[in-house]
C-alpha positions in Angstrom: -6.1 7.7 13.1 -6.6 10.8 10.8 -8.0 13.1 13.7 -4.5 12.7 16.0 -2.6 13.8 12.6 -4.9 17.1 12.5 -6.2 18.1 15.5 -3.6 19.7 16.6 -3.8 22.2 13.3 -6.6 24.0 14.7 -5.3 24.8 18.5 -2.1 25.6 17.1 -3.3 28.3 14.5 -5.6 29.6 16.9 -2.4 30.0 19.5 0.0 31.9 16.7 -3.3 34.2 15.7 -4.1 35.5 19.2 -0.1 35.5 20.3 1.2 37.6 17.2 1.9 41.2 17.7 0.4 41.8 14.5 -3.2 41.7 12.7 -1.3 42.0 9.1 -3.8 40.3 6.0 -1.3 37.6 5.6 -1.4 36.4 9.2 -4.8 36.0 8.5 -4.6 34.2 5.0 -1.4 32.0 6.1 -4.5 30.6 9.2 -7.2 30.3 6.2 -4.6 28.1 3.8 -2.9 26.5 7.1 -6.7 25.0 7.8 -7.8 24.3 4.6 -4.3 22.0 4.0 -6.1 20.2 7.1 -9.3 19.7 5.5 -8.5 19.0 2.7 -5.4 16.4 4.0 -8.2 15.0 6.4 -10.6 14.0 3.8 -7.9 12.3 1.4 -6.4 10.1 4.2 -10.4 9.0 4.8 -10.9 8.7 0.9 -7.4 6.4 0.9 -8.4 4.4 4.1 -11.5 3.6 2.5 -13.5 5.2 5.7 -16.1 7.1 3.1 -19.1 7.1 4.3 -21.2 9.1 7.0 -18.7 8.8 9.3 -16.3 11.2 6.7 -16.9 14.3 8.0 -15.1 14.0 12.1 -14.0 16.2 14.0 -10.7 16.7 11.9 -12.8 18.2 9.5 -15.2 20.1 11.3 -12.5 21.7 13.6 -10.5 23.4 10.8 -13.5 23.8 8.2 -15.4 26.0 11.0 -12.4 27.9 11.9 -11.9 28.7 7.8 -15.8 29.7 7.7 -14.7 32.1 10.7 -12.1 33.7 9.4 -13.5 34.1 6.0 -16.3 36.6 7.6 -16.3 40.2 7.3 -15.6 40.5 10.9 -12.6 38.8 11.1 -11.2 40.7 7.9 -12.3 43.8 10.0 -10.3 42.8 12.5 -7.4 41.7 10.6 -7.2 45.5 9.0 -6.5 47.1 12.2 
């Protein structure tokens, strides 16, 4: 149940990035805090469901954690300077 609420985070940031006309620093830090609310939301509704376990880390997390890994990398902040 907690991967339909935030799946769609991750397809949605990744559509505003590559669609604004812009590559300001906030467009890329708005992305970075966007994810991490999904991450972090992702793991309390499995904390409150009482679905701890190995199971914790889905595809809700994965998805958004990767995508904040990503944009945390010199390159992207390279890119994001243009």
């Amino acid at each position: 149940m907690a991967i339909s609420a935030t799946l769609p985070g991750p397809w949605l940031t990744g559509w505003l990035v590559f669609r604004w006309s812009s590559r300001r620093k906030w467009v890329r830090w708005c992305a970075i805090a966007f994810e991490a609310v999904a991450v972090g939301s992702n793991l309390i509704l499995s904390t409150i469901d009482g679905e701890r376990g190995w199971r914790l880390i889905d595809l809700g997390t994965i998805l958004p954690l990767a995508i904040v890994i990503t944009l945390l990398t010199p390159s992207a902040a390279r890119w994001f300077d243009r």
